[in-house]
mmCIF file of the N, C-alpha and C atoms, coordinates in Angstrom:
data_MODEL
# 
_entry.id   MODEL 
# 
loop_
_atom_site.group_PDB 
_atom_site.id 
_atom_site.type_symbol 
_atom_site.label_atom_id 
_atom_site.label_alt_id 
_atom_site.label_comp_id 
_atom_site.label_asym_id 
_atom_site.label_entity_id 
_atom_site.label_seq_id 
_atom_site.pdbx_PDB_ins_code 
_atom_site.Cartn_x 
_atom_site.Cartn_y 
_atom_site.Cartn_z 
_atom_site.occupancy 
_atom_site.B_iso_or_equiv 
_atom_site.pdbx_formal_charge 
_atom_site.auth_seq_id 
_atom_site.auth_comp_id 
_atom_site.auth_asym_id 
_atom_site.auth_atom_id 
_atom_site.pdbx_PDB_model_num 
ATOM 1   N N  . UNK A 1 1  ? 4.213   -14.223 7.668   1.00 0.00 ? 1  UNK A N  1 
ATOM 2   C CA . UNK A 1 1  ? 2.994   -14.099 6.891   1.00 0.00 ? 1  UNK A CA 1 
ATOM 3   C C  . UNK A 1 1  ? 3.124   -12.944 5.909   1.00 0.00 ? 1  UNK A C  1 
ATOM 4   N N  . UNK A 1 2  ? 2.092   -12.995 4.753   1.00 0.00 ? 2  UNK A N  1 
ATOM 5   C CA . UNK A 1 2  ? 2.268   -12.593 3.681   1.00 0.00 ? 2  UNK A CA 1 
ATOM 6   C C  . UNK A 1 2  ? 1.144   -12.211 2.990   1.00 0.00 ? 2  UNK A C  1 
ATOM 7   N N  . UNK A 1 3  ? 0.817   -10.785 2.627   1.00 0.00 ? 3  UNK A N  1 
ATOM 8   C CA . UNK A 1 3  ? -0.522  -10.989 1.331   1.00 0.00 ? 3  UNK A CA 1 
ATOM 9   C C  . UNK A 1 3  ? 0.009   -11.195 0.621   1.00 0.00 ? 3  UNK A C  1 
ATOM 10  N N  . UNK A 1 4  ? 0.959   -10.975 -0.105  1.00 0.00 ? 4  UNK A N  1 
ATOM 11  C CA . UNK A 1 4  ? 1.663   -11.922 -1.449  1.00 0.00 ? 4  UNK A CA 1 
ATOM 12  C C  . UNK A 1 4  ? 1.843   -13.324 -1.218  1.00 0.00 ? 4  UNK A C  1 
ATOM 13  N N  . UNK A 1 5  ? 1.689   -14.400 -0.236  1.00 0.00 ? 5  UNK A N  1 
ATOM 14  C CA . UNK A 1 5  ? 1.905   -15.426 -0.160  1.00 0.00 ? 5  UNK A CA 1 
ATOM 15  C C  . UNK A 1 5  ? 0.490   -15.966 -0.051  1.00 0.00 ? 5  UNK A C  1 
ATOM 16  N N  . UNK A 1 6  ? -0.276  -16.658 -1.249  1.00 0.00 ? 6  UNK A N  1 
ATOM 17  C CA . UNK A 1 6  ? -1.158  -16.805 -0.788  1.00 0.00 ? 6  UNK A CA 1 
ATOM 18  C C  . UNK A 1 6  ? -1.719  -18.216 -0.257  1.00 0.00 ? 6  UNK A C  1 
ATOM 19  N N  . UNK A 1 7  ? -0.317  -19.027 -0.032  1.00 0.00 ? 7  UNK A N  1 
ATOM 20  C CA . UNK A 1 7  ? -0.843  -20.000 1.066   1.00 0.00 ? 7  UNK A CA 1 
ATOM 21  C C  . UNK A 1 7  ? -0.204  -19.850 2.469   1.00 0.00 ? 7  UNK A C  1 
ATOM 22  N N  . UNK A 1 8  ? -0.111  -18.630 2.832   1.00 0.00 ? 8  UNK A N  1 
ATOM 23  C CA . UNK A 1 8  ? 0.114   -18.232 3.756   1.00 0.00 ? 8  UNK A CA 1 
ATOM 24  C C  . UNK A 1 8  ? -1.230  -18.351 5.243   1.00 0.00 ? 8  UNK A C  1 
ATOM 25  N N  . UNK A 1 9  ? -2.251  -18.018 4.161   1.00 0.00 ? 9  UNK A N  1 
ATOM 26  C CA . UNK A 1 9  ? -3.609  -18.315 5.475   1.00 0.00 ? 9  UNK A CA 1 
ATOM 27  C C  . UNK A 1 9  ? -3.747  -17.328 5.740   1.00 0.00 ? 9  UNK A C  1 
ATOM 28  N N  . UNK A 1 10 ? -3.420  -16.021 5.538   1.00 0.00 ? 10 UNK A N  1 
ATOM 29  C CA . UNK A 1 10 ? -3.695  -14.911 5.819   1.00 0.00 ? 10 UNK A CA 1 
ATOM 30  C C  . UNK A 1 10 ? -4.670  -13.829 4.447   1.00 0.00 ? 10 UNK A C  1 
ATOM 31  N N  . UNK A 1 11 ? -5.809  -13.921 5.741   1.00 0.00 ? 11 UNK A N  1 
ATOM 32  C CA . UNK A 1 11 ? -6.426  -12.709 4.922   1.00 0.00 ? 11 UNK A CA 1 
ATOM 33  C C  . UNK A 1 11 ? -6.497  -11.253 4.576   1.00 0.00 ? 11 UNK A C  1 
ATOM 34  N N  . UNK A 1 12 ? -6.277  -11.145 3.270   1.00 0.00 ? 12 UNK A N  1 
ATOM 35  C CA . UNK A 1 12 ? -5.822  -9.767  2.719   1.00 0.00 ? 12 UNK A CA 1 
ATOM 36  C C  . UNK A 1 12 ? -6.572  -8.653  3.097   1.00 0.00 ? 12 UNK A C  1 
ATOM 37  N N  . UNK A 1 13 ? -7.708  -8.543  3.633   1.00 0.00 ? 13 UNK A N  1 
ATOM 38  C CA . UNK A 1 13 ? -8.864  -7.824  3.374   1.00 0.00 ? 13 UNK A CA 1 
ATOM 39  C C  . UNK A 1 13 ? -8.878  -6.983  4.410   1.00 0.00 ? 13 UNK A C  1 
ATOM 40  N N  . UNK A 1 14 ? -8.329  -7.473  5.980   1.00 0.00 ? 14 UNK A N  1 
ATOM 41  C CA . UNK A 1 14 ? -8.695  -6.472  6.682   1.00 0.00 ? 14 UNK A CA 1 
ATOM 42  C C  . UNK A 1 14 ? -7.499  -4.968  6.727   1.00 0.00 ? 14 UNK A C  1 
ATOM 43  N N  . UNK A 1 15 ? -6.076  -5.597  6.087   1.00 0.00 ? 15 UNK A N  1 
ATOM 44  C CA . UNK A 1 15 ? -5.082  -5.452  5.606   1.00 0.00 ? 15 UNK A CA 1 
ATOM 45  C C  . UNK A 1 15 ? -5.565  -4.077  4.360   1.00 0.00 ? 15 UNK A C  1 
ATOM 46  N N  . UNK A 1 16 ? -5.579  -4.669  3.582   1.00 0.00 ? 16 UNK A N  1 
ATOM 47  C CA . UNK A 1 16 ? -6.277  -3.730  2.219   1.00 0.00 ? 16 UNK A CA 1 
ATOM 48  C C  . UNK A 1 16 ? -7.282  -2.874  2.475   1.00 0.00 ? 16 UNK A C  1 
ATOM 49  N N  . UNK A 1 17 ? -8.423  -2.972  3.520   1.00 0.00 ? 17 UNK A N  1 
ATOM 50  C CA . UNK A 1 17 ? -9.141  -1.758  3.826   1.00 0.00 ? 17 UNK A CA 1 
ATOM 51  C C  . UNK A 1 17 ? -8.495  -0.753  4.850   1.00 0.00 ? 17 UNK A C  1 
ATOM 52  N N  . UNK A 1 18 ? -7.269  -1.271  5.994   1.00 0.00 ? 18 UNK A N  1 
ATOM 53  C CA . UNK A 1 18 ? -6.521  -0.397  6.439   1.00 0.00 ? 18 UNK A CA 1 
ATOM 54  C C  . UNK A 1 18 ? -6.086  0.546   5.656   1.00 0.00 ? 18 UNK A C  1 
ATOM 55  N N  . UNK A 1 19 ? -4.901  0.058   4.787   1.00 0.00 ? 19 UNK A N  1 
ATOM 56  C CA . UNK A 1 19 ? -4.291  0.616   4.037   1.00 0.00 ? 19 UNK A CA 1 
ATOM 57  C C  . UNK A 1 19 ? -4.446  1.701   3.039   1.00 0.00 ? 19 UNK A C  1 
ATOM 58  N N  . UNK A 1 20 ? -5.718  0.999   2.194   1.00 0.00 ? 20 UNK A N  1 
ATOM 59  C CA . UNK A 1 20 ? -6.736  2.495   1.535   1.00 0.00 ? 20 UNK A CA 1 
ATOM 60  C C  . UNK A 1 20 ? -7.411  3.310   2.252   1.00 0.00 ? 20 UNK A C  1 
ATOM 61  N N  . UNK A 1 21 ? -7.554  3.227   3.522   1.00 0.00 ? 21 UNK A N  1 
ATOM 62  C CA . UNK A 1 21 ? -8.494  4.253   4.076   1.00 0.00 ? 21 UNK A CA 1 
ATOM 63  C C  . UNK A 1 21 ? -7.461  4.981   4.726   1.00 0.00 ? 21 UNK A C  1 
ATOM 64  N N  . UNK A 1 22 ? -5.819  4.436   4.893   1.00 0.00 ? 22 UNK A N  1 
ATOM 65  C CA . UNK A 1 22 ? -5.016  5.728   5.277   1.00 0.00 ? 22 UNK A CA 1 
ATOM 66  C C  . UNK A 1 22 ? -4.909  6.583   4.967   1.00 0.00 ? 22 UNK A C  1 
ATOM 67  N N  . UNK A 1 23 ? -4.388  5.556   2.956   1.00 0.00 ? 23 UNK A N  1 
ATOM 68  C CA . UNK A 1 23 ? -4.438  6.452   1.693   1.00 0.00 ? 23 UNK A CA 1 
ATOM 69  C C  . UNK A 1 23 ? -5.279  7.944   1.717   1.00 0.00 ? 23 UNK A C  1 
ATOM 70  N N  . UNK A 1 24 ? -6.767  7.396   1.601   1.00 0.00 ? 24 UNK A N  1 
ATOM 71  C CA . UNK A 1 24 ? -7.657  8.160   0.956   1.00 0.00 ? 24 UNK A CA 1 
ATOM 72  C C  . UNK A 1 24 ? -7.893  9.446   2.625   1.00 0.00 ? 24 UNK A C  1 
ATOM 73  N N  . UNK A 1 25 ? -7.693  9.204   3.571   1.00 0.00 ? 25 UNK A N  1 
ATOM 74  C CA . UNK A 1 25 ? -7.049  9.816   4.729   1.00 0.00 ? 25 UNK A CA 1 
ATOM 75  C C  . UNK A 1 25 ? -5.670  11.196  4.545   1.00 0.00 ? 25 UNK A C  1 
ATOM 76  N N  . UNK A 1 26 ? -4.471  10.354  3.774   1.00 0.00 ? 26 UNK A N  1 
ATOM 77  C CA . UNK A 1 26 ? -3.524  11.009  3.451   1.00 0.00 ? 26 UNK A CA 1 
ATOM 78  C C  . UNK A 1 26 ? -4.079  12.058  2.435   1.00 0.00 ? 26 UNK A C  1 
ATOM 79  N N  . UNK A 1 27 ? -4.807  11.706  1.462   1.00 0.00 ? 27 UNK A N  1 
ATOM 80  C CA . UNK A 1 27 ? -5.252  12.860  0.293   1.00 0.00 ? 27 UNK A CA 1 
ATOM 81  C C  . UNK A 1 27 ? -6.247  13.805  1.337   1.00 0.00 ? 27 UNK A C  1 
ATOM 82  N N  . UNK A 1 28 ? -7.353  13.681  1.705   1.00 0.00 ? 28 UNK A N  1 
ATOM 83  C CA . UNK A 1 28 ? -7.541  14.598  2.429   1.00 0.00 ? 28 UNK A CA 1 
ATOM 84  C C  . UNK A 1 28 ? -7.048  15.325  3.223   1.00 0.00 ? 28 UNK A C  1 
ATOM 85  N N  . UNK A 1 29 ? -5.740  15.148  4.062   1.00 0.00 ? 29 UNK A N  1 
ATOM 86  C CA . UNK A 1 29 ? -4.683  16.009  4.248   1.00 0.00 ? 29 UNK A CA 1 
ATOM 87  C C  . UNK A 1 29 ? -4.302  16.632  3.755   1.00 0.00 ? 29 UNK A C  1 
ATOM 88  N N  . UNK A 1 30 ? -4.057  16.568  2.428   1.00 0.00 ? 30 UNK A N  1 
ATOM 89  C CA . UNK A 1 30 ? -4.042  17.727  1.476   1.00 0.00 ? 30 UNK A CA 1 
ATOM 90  C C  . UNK A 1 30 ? -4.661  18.783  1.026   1.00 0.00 ? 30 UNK A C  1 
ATOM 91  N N  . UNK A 1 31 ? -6.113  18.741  1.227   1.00 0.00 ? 31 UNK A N  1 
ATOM 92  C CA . UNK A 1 31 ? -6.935  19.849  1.629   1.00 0.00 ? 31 UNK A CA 1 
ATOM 93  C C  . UNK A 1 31 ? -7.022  20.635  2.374   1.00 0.00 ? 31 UNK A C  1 
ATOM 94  N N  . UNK A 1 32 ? -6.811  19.594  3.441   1.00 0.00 ? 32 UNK A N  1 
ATOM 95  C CA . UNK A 1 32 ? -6.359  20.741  4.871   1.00 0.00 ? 32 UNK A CA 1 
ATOM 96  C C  . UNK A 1 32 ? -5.205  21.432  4.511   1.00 0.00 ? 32 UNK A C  1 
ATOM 97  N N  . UNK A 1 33 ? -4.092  20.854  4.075   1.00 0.00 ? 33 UNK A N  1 
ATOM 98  C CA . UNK A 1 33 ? -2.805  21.953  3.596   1.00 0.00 ? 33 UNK A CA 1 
ATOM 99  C C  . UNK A 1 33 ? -2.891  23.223  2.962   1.00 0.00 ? 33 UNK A C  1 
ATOM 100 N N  . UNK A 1 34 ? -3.974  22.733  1.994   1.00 0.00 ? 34 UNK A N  1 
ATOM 101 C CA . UNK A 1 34 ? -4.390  24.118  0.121   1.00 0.00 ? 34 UNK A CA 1 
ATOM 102 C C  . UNK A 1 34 ? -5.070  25.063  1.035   1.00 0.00 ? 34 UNK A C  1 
ATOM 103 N N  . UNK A 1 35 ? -6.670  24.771  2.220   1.00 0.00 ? 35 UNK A N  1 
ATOM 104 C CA . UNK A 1 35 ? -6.920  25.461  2.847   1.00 0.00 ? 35 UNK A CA 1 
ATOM 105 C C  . UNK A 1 35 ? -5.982  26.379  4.318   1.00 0.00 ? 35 UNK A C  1 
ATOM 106 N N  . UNK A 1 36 ? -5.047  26.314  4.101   1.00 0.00 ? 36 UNK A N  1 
ATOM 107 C CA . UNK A 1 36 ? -3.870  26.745  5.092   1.00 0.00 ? 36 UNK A CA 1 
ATOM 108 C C  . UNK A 1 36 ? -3.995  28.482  4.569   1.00 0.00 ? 36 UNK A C  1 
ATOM 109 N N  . UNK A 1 37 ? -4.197  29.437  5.839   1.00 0.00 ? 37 UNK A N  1 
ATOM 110 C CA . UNK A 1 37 ? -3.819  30.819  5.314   1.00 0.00 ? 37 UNK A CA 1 
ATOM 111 C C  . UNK A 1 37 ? -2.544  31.383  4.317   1.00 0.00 ? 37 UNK A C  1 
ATOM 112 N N  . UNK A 1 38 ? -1.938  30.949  4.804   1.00 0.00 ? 38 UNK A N  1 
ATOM 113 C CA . UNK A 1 38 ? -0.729  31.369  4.387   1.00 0.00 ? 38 UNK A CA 1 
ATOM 114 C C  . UNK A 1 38 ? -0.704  30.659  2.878   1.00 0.00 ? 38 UNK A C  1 
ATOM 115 N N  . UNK A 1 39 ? -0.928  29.583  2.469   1.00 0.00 ? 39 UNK A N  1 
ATOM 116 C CA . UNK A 1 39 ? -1.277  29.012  0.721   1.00 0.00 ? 39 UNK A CA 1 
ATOM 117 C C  . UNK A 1 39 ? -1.275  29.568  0.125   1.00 0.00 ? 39 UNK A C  1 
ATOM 118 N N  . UNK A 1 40 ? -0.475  29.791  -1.305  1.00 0.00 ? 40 UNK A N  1 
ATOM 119 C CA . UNK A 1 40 ? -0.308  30.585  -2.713  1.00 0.00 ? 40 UNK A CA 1 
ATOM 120 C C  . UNK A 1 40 ? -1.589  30.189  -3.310  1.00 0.00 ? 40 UNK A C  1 
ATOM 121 N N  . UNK A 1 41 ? -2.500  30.953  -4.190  1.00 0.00 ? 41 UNK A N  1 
ATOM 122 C CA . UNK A 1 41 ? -3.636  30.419  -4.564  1.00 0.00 ? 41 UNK A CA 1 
ATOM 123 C C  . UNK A 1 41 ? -3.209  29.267  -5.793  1.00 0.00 ? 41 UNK A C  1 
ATOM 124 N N  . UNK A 1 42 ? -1.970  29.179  -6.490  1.00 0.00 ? 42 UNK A N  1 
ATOM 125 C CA . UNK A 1 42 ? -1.404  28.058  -7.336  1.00 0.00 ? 42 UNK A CA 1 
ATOM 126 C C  . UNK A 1 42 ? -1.248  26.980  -6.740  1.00 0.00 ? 42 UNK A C  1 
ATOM 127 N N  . UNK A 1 43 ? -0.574  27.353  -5.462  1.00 0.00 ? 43 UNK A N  1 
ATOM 128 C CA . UNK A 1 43 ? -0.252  25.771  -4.114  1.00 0.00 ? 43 UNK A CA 1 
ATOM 129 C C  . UNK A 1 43 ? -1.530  25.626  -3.972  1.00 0.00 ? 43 UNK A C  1 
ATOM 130 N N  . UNK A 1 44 ? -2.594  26.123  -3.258  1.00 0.00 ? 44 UNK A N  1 
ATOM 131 C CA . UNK A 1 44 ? -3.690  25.743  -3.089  1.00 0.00 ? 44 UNK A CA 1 
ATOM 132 C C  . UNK A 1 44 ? -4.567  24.844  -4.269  1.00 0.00 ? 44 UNK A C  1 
ATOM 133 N N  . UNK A 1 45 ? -4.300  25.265  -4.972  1.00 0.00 ? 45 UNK A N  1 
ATOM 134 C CA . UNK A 1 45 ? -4.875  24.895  -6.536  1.00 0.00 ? 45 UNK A CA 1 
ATOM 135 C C  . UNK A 1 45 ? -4.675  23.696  -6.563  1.00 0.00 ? 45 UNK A C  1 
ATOM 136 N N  . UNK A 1 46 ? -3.253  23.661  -6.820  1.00 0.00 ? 46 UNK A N  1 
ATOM 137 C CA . UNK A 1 46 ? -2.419  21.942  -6.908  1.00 0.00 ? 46 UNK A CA 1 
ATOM 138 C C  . UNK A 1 46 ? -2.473  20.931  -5.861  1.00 0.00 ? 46 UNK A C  1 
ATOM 139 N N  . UNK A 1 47 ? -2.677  21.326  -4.879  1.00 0.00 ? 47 UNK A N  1 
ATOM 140 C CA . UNK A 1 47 ? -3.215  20.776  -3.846  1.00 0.00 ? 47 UNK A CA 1 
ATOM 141 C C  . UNK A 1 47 ? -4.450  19.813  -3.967  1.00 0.00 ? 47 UNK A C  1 
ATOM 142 N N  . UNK A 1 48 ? -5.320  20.522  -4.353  1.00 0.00 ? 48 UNK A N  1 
ATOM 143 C CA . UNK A 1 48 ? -6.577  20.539  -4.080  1.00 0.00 ? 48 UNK A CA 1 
ATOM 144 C C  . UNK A 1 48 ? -7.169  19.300  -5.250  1.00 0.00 ? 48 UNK A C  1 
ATOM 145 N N  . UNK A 1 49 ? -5.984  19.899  -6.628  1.00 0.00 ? 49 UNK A N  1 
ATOM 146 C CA . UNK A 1 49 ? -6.677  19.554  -7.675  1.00 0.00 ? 49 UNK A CA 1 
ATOM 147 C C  . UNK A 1 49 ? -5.647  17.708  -7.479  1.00 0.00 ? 49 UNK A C  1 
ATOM 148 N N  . UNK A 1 50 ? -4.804  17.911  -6.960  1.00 0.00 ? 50 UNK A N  1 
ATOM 149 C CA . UNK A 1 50 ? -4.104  16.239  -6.541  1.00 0.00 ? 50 UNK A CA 1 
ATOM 150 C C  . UNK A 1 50 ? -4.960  15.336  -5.754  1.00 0.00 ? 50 UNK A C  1 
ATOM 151 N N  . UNK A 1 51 ? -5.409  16.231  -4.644  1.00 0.00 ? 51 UNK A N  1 
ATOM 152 C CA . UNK A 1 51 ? -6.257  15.236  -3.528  1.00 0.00 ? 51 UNK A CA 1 
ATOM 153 C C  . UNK A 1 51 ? -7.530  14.916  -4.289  1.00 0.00 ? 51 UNK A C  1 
ATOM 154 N N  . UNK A 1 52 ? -8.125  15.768  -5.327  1.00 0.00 ? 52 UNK A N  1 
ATOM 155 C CA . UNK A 1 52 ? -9.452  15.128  -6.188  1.00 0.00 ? 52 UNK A CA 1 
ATOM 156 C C  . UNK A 1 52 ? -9.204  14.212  -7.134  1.00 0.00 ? 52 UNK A C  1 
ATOM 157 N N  . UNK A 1 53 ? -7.793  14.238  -7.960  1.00 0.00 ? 53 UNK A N  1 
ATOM 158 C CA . UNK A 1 53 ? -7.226  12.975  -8.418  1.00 0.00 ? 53 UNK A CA 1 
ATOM 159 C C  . UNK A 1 53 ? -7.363  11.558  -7.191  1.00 0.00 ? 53 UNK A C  1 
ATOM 160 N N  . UNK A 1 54 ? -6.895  12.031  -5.957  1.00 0.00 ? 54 UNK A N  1 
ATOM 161 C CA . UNK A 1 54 ? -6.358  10.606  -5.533  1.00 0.00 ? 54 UNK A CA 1 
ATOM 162 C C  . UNK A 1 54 ? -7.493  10.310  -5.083  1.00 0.00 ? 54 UNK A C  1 
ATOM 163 N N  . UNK A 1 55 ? -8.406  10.993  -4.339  1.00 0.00 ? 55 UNK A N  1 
ATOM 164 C CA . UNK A 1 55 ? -10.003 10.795  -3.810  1.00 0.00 ? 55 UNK A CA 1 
ATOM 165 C C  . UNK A 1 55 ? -10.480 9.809   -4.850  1.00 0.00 ? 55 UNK A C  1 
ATOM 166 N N  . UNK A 1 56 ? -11.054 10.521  -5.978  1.00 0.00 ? 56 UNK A N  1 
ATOM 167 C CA . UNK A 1 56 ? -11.696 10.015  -7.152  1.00 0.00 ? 56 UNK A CA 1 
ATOM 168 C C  . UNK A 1 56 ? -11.119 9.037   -7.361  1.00 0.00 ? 56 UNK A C  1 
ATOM 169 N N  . UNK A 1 57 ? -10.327 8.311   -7.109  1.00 0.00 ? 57 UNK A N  1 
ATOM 170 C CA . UNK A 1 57 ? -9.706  7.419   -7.742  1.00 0.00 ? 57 UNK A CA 1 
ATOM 171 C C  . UNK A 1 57 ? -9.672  5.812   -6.509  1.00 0.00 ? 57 UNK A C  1 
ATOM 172 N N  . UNK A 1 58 ? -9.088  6.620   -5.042  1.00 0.00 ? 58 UNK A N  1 
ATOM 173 C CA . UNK A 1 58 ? -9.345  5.968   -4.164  1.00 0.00 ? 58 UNK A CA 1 
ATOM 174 C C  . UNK A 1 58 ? -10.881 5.373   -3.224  1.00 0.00 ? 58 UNK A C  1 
ATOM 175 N N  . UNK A 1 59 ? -11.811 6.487   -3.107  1.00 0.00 ? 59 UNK A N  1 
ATOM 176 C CA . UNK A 1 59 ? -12.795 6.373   -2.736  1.00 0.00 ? 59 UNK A CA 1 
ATOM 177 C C  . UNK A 1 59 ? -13.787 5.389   -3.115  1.00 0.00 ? 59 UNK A C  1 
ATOM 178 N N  . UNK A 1 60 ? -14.011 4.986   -4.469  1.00 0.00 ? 60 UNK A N  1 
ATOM 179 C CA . UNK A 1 60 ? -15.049 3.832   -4.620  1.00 0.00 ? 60 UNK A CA 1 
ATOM 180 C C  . UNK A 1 60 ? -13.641 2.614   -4.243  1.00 0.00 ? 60 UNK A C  1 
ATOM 181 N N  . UNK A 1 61 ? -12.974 2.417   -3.958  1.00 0.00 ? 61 UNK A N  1 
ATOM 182 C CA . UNK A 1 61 ? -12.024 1.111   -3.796  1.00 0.00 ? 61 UNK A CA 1 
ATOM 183 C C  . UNK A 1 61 ? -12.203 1.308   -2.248  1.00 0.00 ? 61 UNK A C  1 
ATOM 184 N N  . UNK A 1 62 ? -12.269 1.911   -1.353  1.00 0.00 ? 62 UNK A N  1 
ATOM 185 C CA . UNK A 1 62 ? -12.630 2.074   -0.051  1.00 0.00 ? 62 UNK A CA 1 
ATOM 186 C C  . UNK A 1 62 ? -13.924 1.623   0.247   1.00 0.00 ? 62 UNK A C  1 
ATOM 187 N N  . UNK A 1 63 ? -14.863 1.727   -0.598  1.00 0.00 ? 63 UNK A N  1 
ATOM 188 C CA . UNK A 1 63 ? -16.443 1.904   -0.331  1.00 0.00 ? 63 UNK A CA 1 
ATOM 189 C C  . UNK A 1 63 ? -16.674 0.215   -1.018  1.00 0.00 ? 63 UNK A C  1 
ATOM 190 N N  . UNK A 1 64 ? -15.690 -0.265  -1.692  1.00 0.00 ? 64 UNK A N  1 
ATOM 191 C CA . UNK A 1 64 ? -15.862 -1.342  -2.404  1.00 0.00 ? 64 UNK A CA 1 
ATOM 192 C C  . UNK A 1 64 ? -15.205 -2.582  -0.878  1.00 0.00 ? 64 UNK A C  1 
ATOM 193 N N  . UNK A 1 65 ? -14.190 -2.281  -0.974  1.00 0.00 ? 65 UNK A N  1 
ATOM 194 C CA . UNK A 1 65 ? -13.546 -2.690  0.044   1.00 0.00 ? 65 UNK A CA 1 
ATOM 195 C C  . UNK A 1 65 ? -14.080 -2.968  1.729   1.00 0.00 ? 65 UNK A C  1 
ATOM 196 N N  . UNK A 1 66 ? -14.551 -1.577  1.849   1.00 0.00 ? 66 UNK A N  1 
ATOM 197 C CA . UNK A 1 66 ? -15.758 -1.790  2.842   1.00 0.00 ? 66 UNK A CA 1 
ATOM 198 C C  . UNK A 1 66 ? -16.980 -2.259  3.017   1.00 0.00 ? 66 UNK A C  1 
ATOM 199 N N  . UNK A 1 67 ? -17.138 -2.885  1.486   1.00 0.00 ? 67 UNK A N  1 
ATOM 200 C CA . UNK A 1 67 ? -18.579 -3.485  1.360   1.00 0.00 ? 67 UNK A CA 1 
ATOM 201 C C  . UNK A 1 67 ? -19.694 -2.429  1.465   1.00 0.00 ? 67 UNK A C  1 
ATOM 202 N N  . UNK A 1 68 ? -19.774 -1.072  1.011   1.00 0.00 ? 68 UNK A N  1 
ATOM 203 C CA . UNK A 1 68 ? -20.882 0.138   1.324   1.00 0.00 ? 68 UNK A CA 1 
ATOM 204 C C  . UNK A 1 68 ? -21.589 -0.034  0.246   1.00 0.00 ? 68 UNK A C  1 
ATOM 205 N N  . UNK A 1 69 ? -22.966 -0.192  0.409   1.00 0.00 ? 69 UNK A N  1 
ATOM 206 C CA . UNK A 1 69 ? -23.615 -0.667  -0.504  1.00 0.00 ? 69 UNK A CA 1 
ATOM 207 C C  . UNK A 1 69 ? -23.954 1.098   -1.331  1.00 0.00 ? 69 UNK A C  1 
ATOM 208 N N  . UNK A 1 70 ? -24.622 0.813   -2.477  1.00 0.00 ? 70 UNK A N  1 
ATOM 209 C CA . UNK A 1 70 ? -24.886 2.325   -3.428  1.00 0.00 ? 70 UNK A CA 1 
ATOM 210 C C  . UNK A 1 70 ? -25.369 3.207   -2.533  1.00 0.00 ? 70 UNK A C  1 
ATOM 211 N N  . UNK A 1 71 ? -26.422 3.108   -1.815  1.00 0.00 ? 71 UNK A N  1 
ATOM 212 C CA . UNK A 1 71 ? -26.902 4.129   -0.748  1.00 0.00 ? 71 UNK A CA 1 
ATOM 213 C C  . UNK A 1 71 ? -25.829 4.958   -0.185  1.00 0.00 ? 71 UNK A C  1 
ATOM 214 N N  . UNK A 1 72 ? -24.837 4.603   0.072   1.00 0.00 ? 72 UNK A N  1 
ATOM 215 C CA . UNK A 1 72 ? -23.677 5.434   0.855   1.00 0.00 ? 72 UNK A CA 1 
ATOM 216 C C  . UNK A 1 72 ? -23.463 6.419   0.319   1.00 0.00 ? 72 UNK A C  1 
ATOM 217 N N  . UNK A 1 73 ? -23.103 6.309   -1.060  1.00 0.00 ? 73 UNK A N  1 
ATOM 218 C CA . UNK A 1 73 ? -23.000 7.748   -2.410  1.00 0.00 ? 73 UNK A CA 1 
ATOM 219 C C  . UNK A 1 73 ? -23.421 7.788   -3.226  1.00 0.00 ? 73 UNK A C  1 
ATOM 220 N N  . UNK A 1 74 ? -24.579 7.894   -3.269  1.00 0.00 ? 74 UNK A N  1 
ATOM 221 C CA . UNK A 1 74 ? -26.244 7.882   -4.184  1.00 0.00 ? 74 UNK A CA 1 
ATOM 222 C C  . UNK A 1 74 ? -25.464 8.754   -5.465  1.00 0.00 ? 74 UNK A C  1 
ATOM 223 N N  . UNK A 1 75 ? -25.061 9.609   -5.315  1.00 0.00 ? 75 UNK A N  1 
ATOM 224 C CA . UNK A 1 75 ? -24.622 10.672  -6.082  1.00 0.00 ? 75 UNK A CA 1 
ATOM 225 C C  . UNK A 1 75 ? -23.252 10.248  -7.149  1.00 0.00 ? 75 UNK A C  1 
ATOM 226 N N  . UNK A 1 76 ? -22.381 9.345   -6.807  1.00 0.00 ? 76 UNK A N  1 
ATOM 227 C CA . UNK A 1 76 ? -21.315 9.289   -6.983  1.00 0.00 ? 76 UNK A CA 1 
ATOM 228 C C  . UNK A 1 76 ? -21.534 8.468   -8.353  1.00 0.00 ? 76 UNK A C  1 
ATOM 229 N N  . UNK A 1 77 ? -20.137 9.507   -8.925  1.00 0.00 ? 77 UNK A N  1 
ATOM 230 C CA . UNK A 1 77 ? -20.176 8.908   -10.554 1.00 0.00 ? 77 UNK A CA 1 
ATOM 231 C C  . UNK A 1 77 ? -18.184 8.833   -10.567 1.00 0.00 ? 77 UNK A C  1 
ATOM 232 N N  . UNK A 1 78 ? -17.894 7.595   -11.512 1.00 0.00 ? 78 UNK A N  1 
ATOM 233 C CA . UNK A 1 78 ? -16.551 7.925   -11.865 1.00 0.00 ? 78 UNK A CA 1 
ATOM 234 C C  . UNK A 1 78 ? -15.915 8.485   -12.527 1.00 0.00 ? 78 UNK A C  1 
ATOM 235 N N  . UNK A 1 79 ? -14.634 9.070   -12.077 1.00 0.00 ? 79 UNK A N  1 
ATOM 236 C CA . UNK A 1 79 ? -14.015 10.208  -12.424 1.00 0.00 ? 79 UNK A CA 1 
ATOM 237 C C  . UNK A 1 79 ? -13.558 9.543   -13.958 1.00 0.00 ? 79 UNK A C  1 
ATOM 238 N N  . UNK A 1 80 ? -13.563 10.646  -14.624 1.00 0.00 ? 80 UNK A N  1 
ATOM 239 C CA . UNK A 1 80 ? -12.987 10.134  -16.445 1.00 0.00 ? 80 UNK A CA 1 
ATOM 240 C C  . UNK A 1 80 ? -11.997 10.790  -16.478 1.00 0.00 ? 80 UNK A C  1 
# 
């Protein structure tokens, strides 16, 4: 079986919300890293300022993916 095969019969979806929510999992790891004592305030920086790239970028595809309706992040606007 295959998500690229799509007469395979297999559905992509529960597949694709795993996968981005590792993702967007893995970038927040990166916060935890920048916030590490020992962190150069430049490492920290780059850190910080990568995981808000991949967040911003990953997070409404998670929330989309998960079906979360607007209520979830009343607040949330996309990153430009």
């Amino acid at each position: 079986m295959s998500i690229f095969n799509s007469g395979s019969g297999m559905n992509p979806l529960p597949w694709l919300q795993e996968m981005t929510l590792r993702a967007l999992q893995a970038a927040v790891n990166l916060v935890d890293v920048a916030n590490e004592p020992d962190a150069t305030d430049w490492y920290a920086r780059t850190l910080r300022q990568s995981a808000m790239a991949v967040v911003g970028r990953l997070a409404p595809v998670v929330a989309l993916l998960y079906r979360a309706g607007f209520e979830s992040a009343p607040n949330w606007t996309l990153p430009t």
